[in-house]
C-alpha positions, -999 to +999 in steps of 0.1 A: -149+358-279-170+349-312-197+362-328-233+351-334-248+354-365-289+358-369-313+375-394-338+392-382-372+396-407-385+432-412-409+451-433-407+481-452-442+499-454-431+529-478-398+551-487-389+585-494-374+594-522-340+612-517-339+637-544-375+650-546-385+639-507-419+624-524-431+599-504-434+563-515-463+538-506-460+504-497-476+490-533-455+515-554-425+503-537-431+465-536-435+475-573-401+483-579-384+462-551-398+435-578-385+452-604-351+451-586-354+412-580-366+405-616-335+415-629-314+403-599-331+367-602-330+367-646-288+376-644-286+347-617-309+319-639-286+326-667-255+321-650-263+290-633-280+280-668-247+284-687-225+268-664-247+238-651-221+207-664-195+187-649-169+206-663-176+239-648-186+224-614-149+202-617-136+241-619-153+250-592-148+225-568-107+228-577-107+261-559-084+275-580-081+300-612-069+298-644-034+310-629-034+284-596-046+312-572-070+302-546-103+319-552-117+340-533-145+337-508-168+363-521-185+345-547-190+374-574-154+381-573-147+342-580-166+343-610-150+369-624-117+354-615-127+324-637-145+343-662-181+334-660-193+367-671-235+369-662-252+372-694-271+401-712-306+409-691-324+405-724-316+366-724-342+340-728-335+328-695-339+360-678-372+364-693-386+332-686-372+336-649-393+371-647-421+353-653-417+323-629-409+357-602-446+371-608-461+342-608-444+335-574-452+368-564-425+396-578-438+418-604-435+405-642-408+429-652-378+438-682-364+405-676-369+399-712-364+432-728-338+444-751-319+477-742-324+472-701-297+494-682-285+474-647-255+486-628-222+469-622-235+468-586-267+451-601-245+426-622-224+417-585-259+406-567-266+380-592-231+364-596-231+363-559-262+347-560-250+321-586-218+316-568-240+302-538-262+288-555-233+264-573-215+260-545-244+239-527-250+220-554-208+212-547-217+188-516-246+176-537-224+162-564-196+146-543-226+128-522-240+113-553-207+107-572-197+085-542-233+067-545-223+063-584-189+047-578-199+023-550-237+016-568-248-017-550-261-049-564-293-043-540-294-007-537-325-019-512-297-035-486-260-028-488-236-052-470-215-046-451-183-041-475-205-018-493-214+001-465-178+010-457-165+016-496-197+040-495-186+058-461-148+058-473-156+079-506-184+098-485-177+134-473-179+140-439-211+151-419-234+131-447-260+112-424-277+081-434-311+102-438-292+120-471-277+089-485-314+073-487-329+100-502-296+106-531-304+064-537-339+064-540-335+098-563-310+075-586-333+044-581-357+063-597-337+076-627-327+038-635-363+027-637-370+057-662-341+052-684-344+012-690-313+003-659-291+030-669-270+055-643-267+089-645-230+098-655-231+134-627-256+153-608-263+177-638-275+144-657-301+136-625-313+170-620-317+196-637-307+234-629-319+245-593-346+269-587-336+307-582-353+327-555-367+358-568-344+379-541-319+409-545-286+402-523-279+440-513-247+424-496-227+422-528-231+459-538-215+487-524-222+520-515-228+538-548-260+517-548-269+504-508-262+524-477-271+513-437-271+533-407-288+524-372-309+552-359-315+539-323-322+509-305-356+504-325-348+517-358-327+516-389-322+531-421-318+518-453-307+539-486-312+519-522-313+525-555-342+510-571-355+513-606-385+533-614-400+510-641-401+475-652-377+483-683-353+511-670-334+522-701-306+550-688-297+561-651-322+586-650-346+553-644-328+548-611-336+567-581-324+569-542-351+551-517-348+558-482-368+531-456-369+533-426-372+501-408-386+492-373-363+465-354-378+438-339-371+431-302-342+396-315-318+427-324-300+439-295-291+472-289-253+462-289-259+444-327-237+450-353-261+454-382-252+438-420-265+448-455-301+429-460-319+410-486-348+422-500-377+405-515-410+409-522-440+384-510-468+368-522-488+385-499-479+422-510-450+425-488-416+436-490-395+414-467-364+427-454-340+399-441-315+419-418-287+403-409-273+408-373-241+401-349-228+404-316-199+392-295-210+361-275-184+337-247-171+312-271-184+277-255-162+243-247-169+215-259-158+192-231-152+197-196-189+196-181-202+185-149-239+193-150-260+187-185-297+186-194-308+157-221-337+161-241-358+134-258-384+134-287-416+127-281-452+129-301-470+141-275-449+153-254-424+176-280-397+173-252-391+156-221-356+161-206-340+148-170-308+170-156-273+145-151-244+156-129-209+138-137-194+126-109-159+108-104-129+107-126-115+083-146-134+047-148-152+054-115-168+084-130-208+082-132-239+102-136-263+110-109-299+129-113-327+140-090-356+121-106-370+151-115-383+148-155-391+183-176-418+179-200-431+204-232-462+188-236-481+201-269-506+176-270-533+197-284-506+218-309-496+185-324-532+173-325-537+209-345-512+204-365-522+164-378-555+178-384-542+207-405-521+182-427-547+156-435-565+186-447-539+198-468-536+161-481-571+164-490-569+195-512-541+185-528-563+152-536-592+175-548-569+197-571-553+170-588-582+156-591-601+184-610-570+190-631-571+156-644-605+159-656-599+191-671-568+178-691-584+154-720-612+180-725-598+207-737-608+245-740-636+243-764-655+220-740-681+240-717-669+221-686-632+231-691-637+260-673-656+251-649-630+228-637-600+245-636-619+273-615-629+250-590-589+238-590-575+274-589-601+278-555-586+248-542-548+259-549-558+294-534-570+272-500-539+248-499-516+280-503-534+293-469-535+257-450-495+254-457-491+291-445-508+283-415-486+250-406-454+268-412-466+295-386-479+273-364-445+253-365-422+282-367-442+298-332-441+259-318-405+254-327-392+284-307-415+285-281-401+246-270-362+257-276-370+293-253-386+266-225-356+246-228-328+270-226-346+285-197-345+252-180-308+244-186-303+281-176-322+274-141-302+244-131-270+258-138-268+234-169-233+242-189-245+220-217-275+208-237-274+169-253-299+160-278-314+132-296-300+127-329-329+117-352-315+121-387-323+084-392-355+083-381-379+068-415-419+063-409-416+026-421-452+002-424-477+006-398-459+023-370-473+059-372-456+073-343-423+076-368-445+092-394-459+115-365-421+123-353-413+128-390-438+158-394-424+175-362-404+205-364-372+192-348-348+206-377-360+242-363-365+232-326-330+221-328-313+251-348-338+274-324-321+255-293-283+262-310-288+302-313-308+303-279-282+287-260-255+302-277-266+336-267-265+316-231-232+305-230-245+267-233-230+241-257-255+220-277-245+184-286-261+158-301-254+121-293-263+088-313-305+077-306-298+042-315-311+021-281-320+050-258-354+040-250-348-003-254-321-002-227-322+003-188-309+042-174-306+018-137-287-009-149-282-011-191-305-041-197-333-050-217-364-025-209-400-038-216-427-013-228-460-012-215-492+010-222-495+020-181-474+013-148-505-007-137-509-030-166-474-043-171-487-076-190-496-060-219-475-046-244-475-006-254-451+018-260-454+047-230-444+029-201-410+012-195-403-013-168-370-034-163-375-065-152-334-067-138-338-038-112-373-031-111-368+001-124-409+018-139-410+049-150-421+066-186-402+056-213-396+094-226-379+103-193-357+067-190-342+078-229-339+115-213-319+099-185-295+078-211-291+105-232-273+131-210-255+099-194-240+092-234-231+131-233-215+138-201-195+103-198-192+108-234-175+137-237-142+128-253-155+117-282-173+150-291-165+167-327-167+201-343-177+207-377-155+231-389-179+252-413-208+252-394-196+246-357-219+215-351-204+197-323-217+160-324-209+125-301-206+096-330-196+073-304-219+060-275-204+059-241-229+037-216-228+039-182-260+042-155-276+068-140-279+069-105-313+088-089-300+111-057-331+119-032-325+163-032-326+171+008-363+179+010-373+208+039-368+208+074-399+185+089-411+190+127-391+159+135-357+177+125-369+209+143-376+188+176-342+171+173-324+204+167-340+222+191-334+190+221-292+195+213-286+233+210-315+250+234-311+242+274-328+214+289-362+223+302-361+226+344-385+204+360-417+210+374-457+214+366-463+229+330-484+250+337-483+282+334-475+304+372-510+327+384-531+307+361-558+297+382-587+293+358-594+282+326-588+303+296-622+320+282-615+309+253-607+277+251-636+263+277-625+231+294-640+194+283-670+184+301-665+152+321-700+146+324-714+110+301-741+123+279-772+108+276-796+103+245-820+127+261-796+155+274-778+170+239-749+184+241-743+222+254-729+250+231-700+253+248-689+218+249-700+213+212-675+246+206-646+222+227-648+196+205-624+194+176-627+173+143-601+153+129-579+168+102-580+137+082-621+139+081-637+167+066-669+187+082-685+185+050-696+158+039-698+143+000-732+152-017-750+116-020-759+108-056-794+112-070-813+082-091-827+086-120-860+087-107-852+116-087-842+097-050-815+107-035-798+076-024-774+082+013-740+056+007-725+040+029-703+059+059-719+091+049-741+115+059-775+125+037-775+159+017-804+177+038-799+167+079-828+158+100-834+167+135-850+131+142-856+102+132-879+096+104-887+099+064-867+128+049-846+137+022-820+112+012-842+082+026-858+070-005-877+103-008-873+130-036-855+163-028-878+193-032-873+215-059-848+243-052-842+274-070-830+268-107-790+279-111-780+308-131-773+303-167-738+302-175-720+334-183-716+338-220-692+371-216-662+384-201-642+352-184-635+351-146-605+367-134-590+337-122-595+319-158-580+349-171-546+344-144-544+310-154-542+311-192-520+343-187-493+320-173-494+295-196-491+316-219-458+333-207-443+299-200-445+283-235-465+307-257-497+289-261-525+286-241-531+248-249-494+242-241-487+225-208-448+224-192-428+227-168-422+250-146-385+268-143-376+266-111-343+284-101-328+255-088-293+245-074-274+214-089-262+205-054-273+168-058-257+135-058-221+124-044-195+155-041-162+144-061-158+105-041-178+109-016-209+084-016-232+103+004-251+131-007-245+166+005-274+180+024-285+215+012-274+245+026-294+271+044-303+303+017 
């Protein structure tokens, strides 16, 4: 058994205080949660401040202490093992990062003051904070001292010798997506400093950012305490400080909060100390951190997978693959059947919601360079840089509102897709590894795949699945949609199945077997074919349990008809072998003498053109199924004829021959319709959007269905024919 780890956002509308039982309001205490992550954030600005050089980072990397013990994990106790005391609160840099903490939304506090009292348990929460804080910029550093000793005479194209001195000195896990982005970065610092390299990372960059945060993880109980209530609620027990500058203890009171779970935490959760910090928006933000035992996974040994493809359109588009055979006759068979997240209208949402981002961003620079050379004696001056702040204010709500949209996208796709692998008995999940995908000239479908939120939908899809019992692997993109799932050769891409002369991009068609089907759903097909006959080559990272398949393993897929019902034919075969013949003899039925009222017998009389039908052999006569009674409405001119096409019948019958409606002369004028209803929507609209709603979370999200389904398909074990389905 393992354990899952998830954090779980809450917030914190008011406290109590412990001594006096005066209750607390939400603005008084995001006032002094600020306070609190003033002074967390202006101890951990000055720690990373003072040791941001190569020297301390060589210390850190090492491991070790001054006496060659290892260090410990907990980062606050590391730092004091090497002696990186945090400096005095009153530093410069903790007053400069109080002000970059209000500005982001904390409250402009004693960061800068002289005499400001903090606890021992205070001081712990920012080393901790510095301690990860250096440690990412560890992985940073080695990626870009590899670039440094391995610099290329084209940084633009490596060879091939270059390539592999770069991946040799490389550490492991870097994707190519990382090493473009740490070239360009030093590209960029060569141009600005006349062809020179930097000699490190703190030479590139300067010191990272600090969140404006307090880490109530590093402190103990003399200043944090956490106790679950019920399933729905928790308490929390702080010590905050009552004022921006707090001079003594007697500026520090207990705050109790009581928080309200949200429906992620199970009831069986093991609940961890949080993070608190406050928001732009006036909120205080609880990060809870949560775990529970969860089945440990494999990461080989499957028979049945789902593989999911990206798409633009379509988000996700996945076919399920069983492995059949051992050995080198082993080979992956699927029903045909393709799953597809379409968020069509979502991603059309979302294009539209960027460009106008773009276009503010445009705007405010735009106002900010006029208002630069003129200065704040000039009348305009003013002017401008209110019209810029307005802008700012708008482009601060148009982010706000992608992030949600993609954050409620992301987790809505990975919830459909777990459900799916869960449905088909799926042990295992392969995905598209897209770490390499660049938008690169004119092709805007990269630049569209780009914006997506596959990072989330992917790390969504991980916890999801892990709370499942499903492993998640991802397998190499390179050639899934330019080779054949039928037969591994060349595929040609065409804009529709019926216009296979012209070239496109959402149509494939192999012109070895014939093979036509979207191109989305023939990559879905090769990618849980690389994963399932792939599965030997799968690795675990050992720090954050990513399990990945570097090396492609081709083979075909195979499409297995699934035994469809029993048809009438079947029944009547059945039924001839395992009932008793039928004795011979008339068929009908003994005492029946006369005809059965109602079902009147067929008149054997020829009708005439003068003698119509009678009611009663009208009612004997039956219409064909395949022709309906209705017949379609004939279309109407433009000068108001009704015009009767060919084969059918007109929109107004006439008992004779003659002029009437639909031959060349105008309908009459019926009664007007009702105007449309501009209220409460019809039930059945109401049904409809209801269920697309509960099966991806938005009503302009079309999927598919989950269908509880059984993966008895394809070959069993050798056998080449496919099992028929058993009886429920």
């Amino acid at each position: 058994m393992a354990r899952l780890m998830a954090t779980a956002t809450c917030t914190a509308f008011g406290a109590v205080l412990e001594d006096s039982e005066q209750q607390v309001g939400q603005r008084v205490l995001y006032e002094r949660v600020g306070f609190l992550s003033v002074l967390c954030r202006g101890l951990t600005a000055g720690l990373v401040a003072a040791r941001w050089d190569e020297a301390s980072l060589d210390v850190l990397a090492a491991g070790v202490d001054g006496r060659g013990e290892a260090l410990p994990s907990k980062g606050w106790m590391a730092l004091r093992r090497l002696g990186w005391n945090t400096p005095a609160p009153a530093s410069a840099a903790s007053a400069s990062a109080s002000a970059e903490c209000a500005a982001a939304g904390g409250t402009a506090g004693a960061g800068g003051r002289a005499g400001v009292y903090v606890s021992d348990r205070v001081r712990r929460a920012g080393e901790e904070q510095a301690a990860r804080t250096l440690r990412l910029a560890l992985h940073r550093r080695a990626v870009v001292m590899a670039l440094l000793a391995t610099w290329p005479v084209d940084p633009s194209r490596r060879t091939g010798a270059e390539w592999a001195a770069l991946r040799a000195m490389l550490p492991a896990g870097v994707g190519a997506a990382e090493i473009r982005n740490r070239t360009r970065q030093i590209r960029e610092f060569t141009r600005a400093h006349a062809g020179r390299l930097p000699s490190g990372l703190c030479v590139l960059e300067g010191p990272p950012a600090v969140a404006c945060q307090a880490l109530l993880a590093a402190m103990d109980r003399q200043q944090t305490t956490l106790e679950r209530l019920d399933a729905d609620r928790a308490r929390l027990r702080v010590k905050l400080p009552l004022c921006a500058a707090p001079r003594s203890r007697r500026d520090w009171a207990w705050h109790v909060i009581d928080l309200r779970l949200p429906a992620t935490v199970e009831a069986d959760a093991l609940l961890h100390a949080p993070t608190l910090r406050p928001t732009p928006g006036g909120r205080v933000a609880v990060d809870l951190p949560h775990s529970r035992p969860h089945p440990a996974t494999q990461a080989t040994g499957h028979t049945v997978g789902v593989g999911f493809d990206w798409g633009v359109n379509t988000l996700l588009t996945g076919a399920v693959g069983r492995l059949t055979g051992r050995g080198e006759a082993a080979r992956v068979v699927t029903d045909g059947r393709p799953l597809i997240f379409d968020a069509t209208a979502i991603s059309a949402k979302l294009h539209r919601l960027r460009g106008h981002r773009e276009d503010l961003a445009a705007k405010r620079d735009h106002y900010l360079a006029l208002a630069e050379p003129l200065g704040a004696p000039h009348r305009a001056w003013g002017v401008l840089l209110d019209k810029a702040a307005v802008l700012e204010r708008e482009h601060e709500r148009v982010c706000a509102r992608i992030r949600h949209l993609n954050h409620a996208l992301a987790w809505s796709a990975a919830c459909w897709a777990v459900n799916q692998a869960t449905a088909l008995g799926a042990s295992v999940i392969y995905l598209e590894d897209l770490t390499t995908l660049e938008a690169r000239g004119k092709r805007r479908g990269n630049a569209r795949l780009s914006g997506q939120v596959r990072g989330t939908v992917t790390d969504a899809i991980r916890h999801l699945a892990a709370k499942a019992g499903i492993t998640v692997v991802t397998v190499p993109a390179r050639g899934t949609s330019a080779r054949c799932p039928q037969c591994v050769g060349p595929l040609g891409h065409h804009p529709a199945p019926d216009r296979l002369g012209e070239r496109g991009w959402a149509w494939a068609h192999c012109p070895g077997c014939g093979l036509s089907l979207d191109r989305d759903h023939a990559a879905a097909r090769r990618i849980v074919s690389r994963g399932l006959l792939g599965q030997a080559h799968t690795t675990t990272e050992r720090a954050t349990g990513i399990r990945t398949i570097r090396t492609p393993a081709e083979g075909t897929v195979t499409v297995v008809r699934r035994p469809k019902k029993t048809t009438r034919h079947l029944r009547r075969a059945r039924r001839t072998t395992t009932l008793p013949t039928r004795p011979r003899g008339p068929r009908t039925t003994p005492g029946k003498t006369r005809p059965t009222p109602t079902r009147p017998a067929h008149s054997r009389r020829t009708r005439t053109p003068d003698r119509p039908r009678t009611a009663a052999v009208q009612g004997a006569l039956k219409s064909s199924r395949r022709m309906p009674d209705v017949r379609t409405v004939p279309a109407t001119t433009p000068t108001g004829a009704v015009q009767r096409p060919a084969g059918h019948g007109t929109q107004t019958p006439t008992p004779f021959p003659g002029r009437g409606p639909g031959r060349g002369v105008p309908t009459p004028a019926g009664p007007e319709p009702p105007p449309a209803r501009r209220g409460r929507l019809s039930r059945e609209t109401c049904r409809r959007r209801t269920h697309a709603a509960e099966r991806t979370g938005f009503h302009h999200a079309h999927a598919t269905q989950v269908h509880t389904l059984t993966p008895r398909f394809g070959p069993h074990r050798d056998d080449a024919r496919p099992r028929r389905a058993r009886k429920a």
